[in-house]
N, C-alpha and C positions, 0 to 999 in steps of 0.2 A: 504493500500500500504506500508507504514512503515516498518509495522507486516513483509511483505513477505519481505522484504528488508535486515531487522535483522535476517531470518530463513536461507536467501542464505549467507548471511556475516559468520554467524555460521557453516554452512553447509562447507563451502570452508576452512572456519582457519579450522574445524575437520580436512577435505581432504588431505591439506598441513600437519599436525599434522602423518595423520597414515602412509602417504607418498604409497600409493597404487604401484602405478607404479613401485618404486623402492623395493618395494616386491617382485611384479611380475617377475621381470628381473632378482632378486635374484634367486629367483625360479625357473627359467627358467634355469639360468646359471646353478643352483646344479641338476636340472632335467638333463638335458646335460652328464655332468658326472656320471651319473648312468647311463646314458644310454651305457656310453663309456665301463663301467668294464660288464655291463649285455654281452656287443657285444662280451669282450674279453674272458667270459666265457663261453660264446656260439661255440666261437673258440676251446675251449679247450677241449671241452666236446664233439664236433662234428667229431675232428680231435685227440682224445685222443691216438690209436694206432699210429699214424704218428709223435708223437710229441717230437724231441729229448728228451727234457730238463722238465720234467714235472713238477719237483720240481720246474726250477727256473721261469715255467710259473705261475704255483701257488703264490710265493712268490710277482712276480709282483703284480698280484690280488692282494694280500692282504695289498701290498705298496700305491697299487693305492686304494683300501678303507679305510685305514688307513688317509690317507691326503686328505679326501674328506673334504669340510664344509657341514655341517647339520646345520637344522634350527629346532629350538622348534618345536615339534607338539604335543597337549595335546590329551592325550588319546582318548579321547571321539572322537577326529577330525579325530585322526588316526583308529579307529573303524569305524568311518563313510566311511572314503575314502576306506578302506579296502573291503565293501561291498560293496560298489560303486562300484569297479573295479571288484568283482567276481559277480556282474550281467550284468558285460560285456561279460563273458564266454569266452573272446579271448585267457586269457592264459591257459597251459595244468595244469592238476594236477600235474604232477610229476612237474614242475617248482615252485608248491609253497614252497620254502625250508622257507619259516618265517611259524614260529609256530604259532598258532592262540593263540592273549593273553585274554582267558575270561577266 
């Protein structure tokens, strides 16, 4: 009983230590905001003949990815996710504009 006692005491300081939750919410928060410039470029590319100001839609974009927060992703993690997500088959080819990094 001890033994299991000093495994959960450990278990919890790690917990509190790598702070999960508030990863997650991070993550959450910066997913959000990709999601916000994906919308605004899907605006622009949908509506491209209609749209006064083309230049200063652009520029937005690129104000609004420019002042985004990023968080570390180590290569190996970002390969991983990257396949994850193209055996989901949901997005089009032509939307992959990231280049594949092998």
């Amino acid at each position: 009983m001890p033994f299991i006692l000093l495994i959960v005491a450990i278990l919890t300081g790690y917990q509190s230590f790598i702070k999960p939750g508030e990863k997650a919410e991070t993550h959450r928060k910066i997913g959000i905001e990709y999601e916000k410039i994906r919308h605004e470029i899907e605006k622009v590319l949908t509506n491209f003949n209609q749209i006064q100001n083309i230049e200063e839609s652009i520029s937005n974009i690129k104000s609004n990815w420019d002042s985004l927060s990023t968080l570390y992703v180590s290569e190996s993690k970002y390969t991983e996710a990257k396949e994850k997500v193209k055996s989901f088959k949901k997005y089009p080819k032509e939307l992959g504009f990231l280049p594949d990094r092998e």
